[in-house]
Biotite code that builds the C-alpha atoms (Angstrom):
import biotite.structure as struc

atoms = struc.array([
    struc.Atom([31.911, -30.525, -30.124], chain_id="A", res_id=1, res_name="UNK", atom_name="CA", element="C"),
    struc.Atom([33.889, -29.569, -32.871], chain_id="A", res_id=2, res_name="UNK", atom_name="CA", element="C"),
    struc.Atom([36.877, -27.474, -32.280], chain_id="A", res_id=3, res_name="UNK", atom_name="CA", element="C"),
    struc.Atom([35.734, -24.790, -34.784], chain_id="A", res_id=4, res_name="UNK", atom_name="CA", element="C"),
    struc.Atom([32.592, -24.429, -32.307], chain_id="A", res_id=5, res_name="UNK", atom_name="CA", element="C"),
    struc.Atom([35.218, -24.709, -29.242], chain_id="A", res_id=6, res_name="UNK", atom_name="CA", element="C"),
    struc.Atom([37.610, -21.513, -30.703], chain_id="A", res_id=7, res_name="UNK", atom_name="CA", element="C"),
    struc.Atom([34.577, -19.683, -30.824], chain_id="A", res_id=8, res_name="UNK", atom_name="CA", element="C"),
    struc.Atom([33.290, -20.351, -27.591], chain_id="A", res_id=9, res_name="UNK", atom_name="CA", element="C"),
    struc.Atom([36.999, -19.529, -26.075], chain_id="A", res_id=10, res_name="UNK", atom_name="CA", element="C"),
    struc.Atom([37.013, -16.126, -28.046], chain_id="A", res_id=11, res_name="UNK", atom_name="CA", element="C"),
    struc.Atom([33.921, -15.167, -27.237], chain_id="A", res_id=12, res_name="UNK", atom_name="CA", element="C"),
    struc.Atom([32.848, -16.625, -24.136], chain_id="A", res_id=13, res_name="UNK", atom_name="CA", element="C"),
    struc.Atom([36.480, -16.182, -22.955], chain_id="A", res_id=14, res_name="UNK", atom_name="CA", element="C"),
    struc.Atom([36.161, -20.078, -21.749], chain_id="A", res_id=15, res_name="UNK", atom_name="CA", element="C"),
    struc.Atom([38.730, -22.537, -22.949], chain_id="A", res_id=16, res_name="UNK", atom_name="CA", element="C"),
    struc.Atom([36.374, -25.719, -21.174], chain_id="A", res_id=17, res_name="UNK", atom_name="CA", element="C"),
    struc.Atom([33.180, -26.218, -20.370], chain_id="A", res_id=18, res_name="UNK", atom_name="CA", element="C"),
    struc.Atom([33.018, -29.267, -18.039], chain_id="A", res_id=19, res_name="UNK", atom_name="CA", element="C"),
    struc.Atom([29.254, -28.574, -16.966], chain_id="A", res_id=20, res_name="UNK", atom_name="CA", element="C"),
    struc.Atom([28.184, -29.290, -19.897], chain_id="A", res_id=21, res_name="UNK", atom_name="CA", element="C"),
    struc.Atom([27.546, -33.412, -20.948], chain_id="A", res_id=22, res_name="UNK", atom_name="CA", element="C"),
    struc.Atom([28.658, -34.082, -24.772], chain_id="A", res_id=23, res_name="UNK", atom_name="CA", element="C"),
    struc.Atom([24.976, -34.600, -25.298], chain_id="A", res_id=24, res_name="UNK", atom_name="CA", element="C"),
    struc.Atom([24.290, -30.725, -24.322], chain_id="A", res_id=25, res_name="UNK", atom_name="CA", element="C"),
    struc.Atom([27.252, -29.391, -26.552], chain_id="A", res_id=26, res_name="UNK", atom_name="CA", element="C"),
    struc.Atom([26.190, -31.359, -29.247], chain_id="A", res_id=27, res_name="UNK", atom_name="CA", element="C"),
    struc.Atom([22.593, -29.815, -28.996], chain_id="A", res_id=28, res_name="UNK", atom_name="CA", element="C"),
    struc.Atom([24.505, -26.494, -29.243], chain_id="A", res_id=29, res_name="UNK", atom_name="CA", element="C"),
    struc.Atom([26.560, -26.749, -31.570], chain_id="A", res_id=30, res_name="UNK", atom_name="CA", element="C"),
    struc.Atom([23.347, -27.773, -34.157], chain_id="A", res_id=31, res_name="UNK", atom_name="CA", element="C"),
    struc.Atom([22.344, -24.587, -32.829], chain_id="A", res_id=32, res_name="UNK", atom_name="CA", element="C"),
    struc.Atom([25.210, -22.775, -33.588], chain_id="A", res_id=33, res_name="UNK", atom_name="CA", element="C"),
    struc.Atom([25.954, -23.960, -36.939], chain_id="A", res_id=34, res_name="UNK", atom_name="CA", element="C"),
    struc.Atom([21.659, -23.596, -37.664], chain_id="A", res_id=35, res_name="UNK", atom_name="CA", element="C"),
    struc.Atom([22.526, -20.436, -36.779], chain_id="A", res_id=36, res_name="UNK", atom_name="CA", element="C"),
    struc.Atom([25.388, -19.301, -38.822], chain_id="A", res_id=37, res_name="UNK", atom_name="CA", element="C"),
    struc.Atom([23.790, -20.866, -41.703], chain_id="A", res_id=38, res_name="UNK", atom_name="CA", element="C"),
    struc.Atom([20.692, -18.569, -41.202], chain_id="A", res_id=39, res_name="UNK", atom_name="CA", element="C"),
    struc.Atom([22.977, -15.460, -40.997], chain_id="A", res_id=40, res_name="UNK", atom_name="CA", element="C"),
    struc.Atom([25.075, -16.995, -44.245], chain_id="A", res_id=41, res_name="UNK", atom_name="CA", element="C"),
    struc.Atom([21.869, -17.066, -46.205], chain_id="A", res_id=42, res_name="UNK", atom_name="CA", element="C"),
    struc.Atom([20.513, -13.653, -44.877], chain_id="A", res_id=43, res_name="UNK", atom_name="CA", element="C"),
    struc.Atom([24.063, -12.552, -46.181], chain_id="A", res_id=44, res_name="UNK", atom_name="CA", element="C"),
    struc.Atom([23.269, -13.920, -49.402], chain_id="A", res_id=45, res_name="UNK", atom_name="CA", element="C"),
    struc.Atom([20.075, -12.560, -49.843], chain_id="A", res_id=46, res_name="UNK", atom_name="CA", element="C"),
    struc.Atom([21.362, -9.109, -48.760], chain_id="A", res_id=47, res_name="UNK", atom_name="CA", element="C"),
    struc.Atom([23.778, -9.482, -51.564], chain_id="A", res_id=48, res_name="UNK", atom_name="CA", element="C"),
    struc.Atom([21.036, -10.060, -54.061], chain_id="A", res_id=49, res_name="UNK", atom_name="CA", element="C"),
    struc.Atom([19.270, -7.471, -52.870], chain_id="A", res_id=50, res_name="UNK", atom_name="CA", element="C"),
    struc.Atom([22.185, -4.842, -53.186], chain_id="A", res_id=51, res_name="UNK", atom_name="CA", element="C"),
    struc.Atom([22.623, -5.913, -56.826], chain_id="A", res_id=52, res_name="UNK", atom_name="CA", element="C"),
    struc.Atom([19.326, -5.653, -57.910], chain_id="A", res_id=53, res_name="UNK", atom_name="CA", element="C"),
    struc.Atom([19.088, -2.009, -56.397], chain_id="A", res_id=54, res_name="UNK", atom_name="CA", element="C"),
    struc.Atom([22.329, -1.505, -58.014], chain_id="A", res_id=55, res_name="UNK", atom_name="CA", element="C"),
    struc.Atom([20.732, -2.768, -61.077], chain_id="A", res_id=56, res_name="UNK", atom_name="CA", element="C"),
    struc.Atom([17.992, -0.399, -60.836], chain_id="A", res_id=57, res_name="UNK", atom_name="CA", element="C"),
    struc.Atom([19.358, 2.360, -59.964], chain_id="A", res_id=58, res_name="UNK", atom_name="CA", element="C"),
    struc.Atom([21.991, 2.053, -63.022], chain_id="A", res_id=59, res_name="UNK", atom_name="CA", element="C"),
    struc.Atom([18.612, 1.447, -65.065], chain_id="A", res_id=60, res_name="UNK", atom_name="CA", element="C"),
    struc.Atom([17.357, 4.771, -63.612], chain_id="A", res_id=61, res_name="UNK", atom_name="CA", element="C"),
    struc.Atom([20.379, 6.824, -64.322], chain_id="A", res_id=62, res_name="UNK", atom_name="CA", element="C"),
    struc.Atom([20.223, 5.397, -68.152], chain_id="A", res_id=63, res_name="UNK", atom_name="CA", element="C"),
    struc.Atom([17.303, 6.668, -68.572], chain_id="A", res_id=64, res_name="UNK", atom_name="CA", element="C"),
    struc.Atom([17.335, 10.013, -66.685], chain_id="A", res_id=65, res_name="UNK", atom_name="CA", element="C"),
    struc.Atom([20.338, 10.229, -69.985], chain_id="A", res_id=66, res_name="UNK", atom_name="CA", element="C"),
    struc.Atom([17.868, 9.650, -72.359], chain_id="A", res_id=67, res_name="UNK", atom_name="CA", element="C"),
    struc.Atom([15.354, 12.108, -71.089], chain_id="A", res_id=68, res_name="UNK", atom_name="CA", element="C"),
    struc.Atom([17.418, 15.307, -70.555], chain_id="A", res_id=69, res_name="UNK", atom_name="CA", element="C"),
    struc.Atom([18.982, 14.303, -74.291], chain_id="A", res_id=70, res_name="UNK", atom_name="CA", element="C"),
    struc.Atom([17.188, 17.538, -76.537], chain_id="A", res_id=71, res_name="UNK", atom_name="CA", element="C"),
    struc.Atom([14.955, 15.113, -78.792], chain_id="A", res_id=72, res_name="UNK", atom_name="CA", element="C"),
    struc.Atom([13.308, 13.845, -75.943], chain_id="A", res_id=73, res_name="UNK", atom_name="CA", element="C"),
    struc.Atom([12.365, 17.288, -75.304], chain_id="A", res_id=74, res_name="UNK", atom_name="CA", element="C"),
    struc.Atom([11.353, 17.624, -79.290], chain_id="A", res_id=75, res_name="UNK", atom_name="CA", element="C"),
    struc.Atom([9.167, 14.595, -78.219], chain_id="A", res_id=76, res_name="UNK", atom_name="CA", element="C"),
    struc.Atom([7.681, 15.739, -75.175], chain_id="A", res_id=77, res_name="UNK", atom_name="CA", element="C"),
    struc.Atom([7.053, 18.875, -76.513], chain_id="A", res_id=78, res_name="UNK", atom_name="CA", element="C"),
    struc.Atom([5.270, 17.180, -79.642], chain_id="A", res_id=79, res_name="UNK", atom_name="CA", element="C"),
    struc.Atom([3.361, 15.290, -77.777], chain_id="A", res_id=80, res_name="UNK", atom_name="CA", element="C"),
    struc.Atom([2.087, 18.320, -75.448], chain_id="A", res_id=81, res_name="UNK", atom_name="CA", element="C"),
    struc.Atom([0.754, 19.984, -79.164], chain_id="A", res_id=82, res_name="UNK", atom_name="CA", element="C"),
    struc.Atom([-0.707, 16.587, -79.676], chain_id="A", res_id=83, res_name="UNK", atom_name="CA", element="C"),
    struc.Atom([-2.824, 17.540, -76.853], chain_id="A", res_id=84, res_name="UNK", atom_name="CA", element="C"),
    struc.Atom([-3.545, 20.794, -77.341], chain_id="A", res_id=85, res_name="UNK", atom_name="CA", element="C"),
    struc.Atom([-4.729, 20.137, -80.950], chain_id="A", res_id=86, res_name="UNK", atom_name="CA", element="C"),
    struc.Atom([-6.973, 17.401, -79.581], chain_id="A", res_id=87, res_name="UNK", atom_name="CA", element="C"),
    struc.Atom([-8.568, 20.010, -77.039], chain_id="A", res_id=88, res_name="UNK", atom_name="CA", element="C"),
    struc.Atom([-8.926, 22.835, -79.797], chain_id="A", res_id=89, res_name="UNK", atom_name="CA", element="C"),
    struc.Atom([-10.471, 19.996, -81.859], chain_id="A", res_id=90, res_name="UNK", atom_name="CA", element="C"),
    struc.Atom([-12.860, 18.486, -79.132], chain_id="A", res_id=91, res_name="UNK", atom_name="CA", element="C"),
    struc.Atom([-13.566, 22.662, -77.831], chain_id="A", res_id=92, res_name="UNK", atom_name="CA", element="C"),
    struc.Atom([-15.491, 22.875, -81.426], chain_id="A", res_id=93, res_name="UNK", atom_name="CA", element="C"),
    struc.Atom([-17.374, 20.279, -81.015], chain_id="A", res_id=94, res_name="UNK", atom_name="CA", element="C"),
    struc.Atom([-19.086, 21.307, -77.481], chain_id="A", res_id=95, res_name="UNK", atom_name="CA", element="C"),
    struc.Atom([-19.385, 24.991, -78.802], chain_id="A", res_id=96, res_name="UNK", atom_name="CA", element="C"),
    struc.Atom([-21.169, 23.780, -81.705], chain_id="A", res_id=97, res_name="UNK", atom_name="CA", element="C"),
    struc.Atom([-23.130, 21.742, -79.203], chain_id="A", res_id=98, res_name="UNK", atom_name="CA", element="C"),
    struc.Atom([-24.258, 24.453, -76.979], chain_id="A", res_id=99, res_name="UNK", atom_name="CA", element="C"),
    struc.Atom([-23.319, 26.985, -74.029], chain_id="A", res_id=100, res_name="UNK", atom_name="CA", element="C"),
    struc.Atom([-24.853, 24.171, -71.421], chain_id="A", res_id=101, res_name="UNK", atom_name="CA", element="C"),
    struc.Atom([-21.515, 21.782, -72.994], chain_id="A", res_id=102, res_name="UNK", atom_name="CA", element="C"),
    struc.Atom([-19.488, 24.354, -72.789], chain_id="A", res_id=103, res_name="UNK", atom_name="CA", element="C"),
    struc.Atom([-20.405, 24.873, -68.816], chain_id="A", res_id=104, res_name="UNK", atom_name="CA", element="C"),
    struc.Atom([-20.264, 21.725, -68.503], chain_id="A", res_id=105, res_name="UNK", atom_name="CA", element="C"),
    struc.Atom([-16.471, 21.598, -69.733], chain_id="A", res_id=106, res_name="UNK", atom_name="CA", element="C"),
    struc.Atom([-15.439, 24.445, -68.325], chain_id="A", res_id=107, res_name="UNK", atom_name="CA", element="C"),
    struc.Atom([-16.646, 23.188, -64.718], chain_id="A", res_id=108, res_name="UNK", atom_name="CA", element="C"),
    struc.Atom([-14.531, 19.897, -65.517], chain_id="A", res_id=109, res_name="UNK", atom_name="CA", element="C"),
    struc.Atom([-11.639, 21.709, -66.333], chain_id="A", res_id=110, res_name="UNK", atom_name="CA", element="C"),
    struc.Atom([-11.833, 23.995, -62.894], chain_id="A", res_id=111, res_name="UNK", atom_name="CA", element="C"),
    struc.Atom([-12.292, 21.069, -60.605], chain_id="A", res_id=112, res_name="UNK", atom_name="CA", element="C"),
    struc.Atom([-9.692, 19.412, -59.130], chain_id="A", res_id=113, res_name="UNK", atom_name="CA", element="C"),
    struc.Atom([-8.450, 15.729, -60.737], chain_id="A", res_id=114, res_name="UNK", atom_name="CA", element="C"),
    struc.Atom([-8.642, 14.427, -57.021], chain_id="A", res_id=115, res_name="UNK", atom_name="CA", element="C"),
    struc.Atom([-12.513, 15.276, -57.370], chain_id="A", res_id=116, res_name="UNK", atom_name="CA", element="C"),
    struc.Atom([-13.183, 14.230, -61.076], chain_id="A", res_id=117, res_name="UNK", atom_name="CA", element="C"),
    struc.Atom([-15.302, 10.945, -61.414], chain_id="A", res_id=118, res_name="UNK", atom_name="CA", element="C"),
    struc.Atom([-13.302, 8.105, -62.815], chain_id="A", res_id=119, res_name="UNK", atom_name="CA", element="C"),
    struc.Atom([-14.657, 8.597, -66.388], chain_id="A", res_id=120, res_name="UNK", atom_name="CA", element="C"),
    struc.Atom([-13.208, 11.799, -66.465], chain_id="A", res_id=121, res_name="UNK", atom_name="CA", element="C"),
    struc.Atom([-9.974, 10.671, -64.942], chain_id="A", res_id=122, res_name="UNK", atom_name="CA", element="C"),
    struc.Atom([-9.479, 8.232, -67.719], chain_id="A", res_id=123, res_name="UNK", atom_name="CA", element="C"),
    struc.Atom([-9.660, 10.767, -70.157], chain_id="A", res_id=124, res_name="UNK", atom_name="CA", element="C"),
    struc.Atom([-6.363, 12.633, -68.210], chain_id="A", res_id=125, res_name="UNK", atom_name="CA", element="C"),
    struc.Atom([-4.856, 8.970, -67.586], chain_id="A", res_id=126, res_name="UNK", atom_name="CA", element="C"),
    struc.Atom([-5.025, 8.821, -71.247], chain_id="A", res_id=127, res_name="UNK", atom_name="CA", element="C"),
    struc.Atom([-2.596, 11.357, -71.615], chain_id="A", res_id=128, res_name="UNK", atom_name="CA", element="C"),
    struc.Atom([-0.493, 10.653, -68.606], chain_id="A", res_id=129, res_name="UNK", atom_name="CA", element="C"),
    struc.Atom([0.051, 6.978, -70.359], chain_id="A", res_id=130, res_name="UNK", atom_name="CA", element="C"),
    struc.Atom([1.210, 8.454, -73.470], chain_id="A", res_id=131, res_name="UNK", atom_name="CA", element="C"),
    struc.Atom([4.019, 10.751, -71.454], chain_id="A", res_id=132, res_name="UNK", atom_name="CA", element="C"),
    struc.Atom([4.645, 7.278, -69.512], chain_id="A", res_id=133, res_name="UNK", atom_name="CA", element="C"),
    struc.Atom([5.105, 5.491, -73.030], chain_id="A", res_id=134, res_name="UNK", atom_name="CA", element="C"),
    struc.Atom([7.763, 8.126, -74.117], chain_id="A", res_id=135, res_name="UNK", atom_name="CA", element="C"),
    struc.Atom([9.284, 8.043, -70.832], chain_id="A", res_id=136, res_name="UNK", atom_name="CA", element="C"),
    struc.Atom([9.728, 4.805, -71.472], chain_id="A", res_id=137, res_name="UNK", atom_name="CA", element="C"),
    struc.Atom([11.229, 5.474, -74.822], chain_id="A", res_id=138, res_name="UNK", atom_name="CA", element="C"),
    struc.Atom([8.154, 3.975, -77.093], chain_id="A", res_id=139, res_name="UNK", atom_name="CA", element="C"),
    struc.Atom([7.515, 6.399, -79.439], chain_id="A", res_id=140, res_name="UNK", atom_name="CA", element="C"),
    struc.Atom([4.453, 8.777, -80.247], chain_id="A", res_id=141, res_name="UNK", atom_name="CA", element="C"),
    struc.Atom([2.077, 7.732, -82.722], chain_id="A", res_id=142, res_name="UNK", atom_name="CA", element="C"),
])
């Protein structure tokens, strides 16, 4: 056994021997041991990593929180809300030119909840919500 291994034992164990033990058996644990410590030294490590890349992140985040409360990413956000709107007004025309039964139609869409639109007419709303996700991520509006 090494005497590394033996300190530790005395330290911890509070022995300074251990005469019931064959060479054979201290051996055995001190593989265990060191197996051991190794495990914890790479858990360590991989905490570490970890850490930095929430660090790393979260720096990331805070960047671009910055970016979004500076006033032209309002000017965007707002621009692209109008881009909406004029899109609605625009496609509103069309169904009342088509007829009060696309107009009902429309207007039932619009008072039922996303959660309970199908998935066709959850794209449409994705749509948008990928265009806010673009500028959020500091593309730009076409």
């Amino acid at each position: 056994m090494s005497e590394k291994i033996r300190k530790i034992f005395a330290r911890h164990l509070s022995v300074v021997e251990l005469p019931e033990y064959s060479e054979i058996d201290l051996a055995m644990l001190e593989k265990e041991v060191l197996a051991a410590v190794a495990e914890l030294e790479q858990a360590y490590e991989a905490s570490c990593q970890a850490y930095e890349m929430v660090e790393k992140e979260r720096d990331n985040a805070e960047l671009r929180l910055s970016e979004i409360r500076k006033p032209d990413f309002l000017e965007k956000l707002a621009a692209l809300g109008h881009e909406q709107l004029a899109h609605w007004v625009t496609h509103e025309d069309d169904i009342t030119k088509q007829g009060f039964e696309s107009w009902q139609r429309w207007l039932k869409q619009a008072q039922t909840p996303y959660e309970q639109l199908s998935n066709e007419e959850k794209e449409y709303d994705r749509e948008w919500a990928r265009k806010v996700l673009k500028l959020l991520d500091g593309g730009e509006q076409q």
